[in-house]
SEDRENSE-194439 format. One line per field, with one value per residue (C-alpha): residue in three letters; z, x, y. Coordinates in steps of 0.5 Angstrom, whole numbers. Layout:
N
resn = c(ALA | ...)
z = c(Z | ...)
x = c(X | ...)
y = c(Y | ...)
This chain:
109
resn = c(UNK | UNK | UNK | UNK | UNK | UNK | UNK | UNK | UNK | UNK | UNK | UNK | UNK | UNK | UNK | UNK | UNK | UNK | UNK | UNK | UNK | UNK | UNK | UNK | UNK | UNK | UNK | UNK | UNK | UNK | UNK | UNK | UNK | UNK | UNK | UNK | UNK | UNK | UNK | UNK | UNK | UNK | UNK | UNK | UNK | UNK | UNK | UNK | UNK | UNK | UNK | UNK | UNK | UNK | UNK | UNK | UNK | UNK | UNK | UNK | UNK | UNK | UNK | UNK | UNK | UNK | UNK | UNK | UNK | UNK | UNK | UNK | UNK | UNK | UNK | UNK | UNK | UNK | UNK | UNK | UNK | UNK | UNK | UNK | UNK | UNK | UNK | UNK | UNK | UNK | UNK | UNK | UNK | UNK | UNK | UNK | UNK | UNK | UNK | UNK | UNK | UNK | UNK | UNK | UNK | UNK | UNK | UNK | UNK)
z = c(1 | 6 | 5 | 10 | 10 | 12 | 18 | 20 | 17 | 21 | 27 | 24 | 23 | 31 | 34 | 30 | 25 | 16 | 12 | 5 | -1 | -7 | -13 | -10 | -11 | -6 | -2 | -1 | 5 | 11 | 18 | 23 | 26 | 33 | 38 | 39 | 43 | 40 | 46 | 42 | 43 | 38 | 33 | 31 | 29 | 24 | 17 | 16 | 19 | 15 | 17 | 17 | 22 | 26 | 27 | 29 | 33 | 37 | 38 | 42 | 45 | 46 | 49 | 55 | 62 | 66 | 66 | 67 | 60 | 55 | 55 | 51 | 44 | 44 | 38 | 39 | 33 | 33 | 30 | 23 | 18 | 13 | 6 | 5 | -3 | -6 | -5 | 2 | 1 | 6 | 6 | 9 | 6 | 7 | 5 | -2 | -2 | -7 | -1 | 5 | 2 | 0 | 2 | -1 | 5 | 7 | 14 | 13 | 20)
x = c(378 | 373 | 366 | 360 | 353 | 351 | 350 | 356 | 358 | 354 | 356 | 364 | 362 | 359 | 367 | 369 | 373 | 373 | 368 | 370 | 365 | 367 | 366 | 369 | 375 | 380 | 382 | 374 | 371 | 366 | 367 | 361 | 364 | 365 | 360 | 362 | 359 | 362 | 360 | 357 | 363 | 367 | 361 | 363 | 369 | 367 | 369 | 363 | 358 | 354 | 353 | 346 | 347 | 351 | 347 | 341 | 346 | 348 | 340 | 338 | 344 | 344 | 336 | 337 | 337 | 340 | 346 | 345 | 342 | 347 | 351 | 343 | 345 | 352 | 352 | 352 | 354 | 351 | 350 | 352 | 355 | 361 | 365 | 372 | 374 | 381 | 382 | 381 | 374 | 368 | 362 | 356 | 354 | 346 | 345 | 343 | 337 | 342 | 348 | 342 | 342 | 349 | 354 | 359 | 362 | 369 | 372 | 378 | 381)
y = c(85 | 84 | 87 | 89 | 90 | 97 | 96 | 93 | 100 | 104 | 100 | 103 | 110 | 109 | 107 | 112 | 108 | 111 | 107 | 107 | 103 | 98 | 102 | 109 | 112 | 109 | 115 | 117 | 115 | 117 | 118 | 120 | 127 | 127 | 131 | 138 | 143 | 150 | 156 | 162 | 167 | 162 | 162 | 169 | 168 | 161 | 162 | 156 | 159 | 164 | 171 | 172 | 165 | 169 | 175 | 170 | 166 | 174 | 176 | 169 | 170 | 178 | 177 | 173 | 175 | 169 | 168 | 161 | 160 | 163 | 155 | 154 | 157 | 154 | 150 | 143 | 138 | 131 | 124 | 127 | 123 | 126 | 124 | 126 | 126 | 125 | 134 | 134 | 136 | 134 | 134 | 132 | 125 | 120 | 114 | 112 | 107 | 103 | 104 | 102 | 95 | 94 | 89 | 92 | 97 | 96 | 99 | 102 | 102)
């Protein structure tokens, strides 16, 4: 098995590539979303958005007056770092400072 350090890591999750850790179950590992810009009408309908963020989402929108301004409260996705568990599960993942220092990454891809 081949070890990295986490940079070497980061640099993966950069290209796109699924970074596992030495001491984790085999089939978890993490991944850096890829950018998304997701347009307000589509917000609505989004089971992972609460409703109370939703309604707020509706308001800025509602409250513009230029048209050329509505694509400002599309929500944009960036530089987020993400964890898939063995059941499918994902969730948001930071670095440790244990895992900040570690050399016992692998990359998966």
């Amino acid at each position: 098995m081949n070890y990295v350090s986490t940079p070497e890591a980061i640099e993966a999750l950069k290209e796109g590539k699924r970074v596992g850790f030495r001491y984790w179950d085999p089939m978890t590992f993490i991944f850096m979303q890829v950018p998304a810009n997701i347009p307000y009408e589509i917000t609505q309908g989004m089971q992972s958005l609460p409703q109370t963020v939703k309604n707020e989402l509706k308001k800025r929108y509602e409250s513009i007056t230029d048209e050329q301004d509505r694509d400002k409260f599309d929500i944009r996705y960036r530089k987020q770092i993400a964890m898939m568990r063995p059941d499918g599960e994902i969730t948001g993942y930071s670095f440790s400072p244990n895992k900040i220092l570690s050399n016992d990454w692998i990359i998966l891809d």
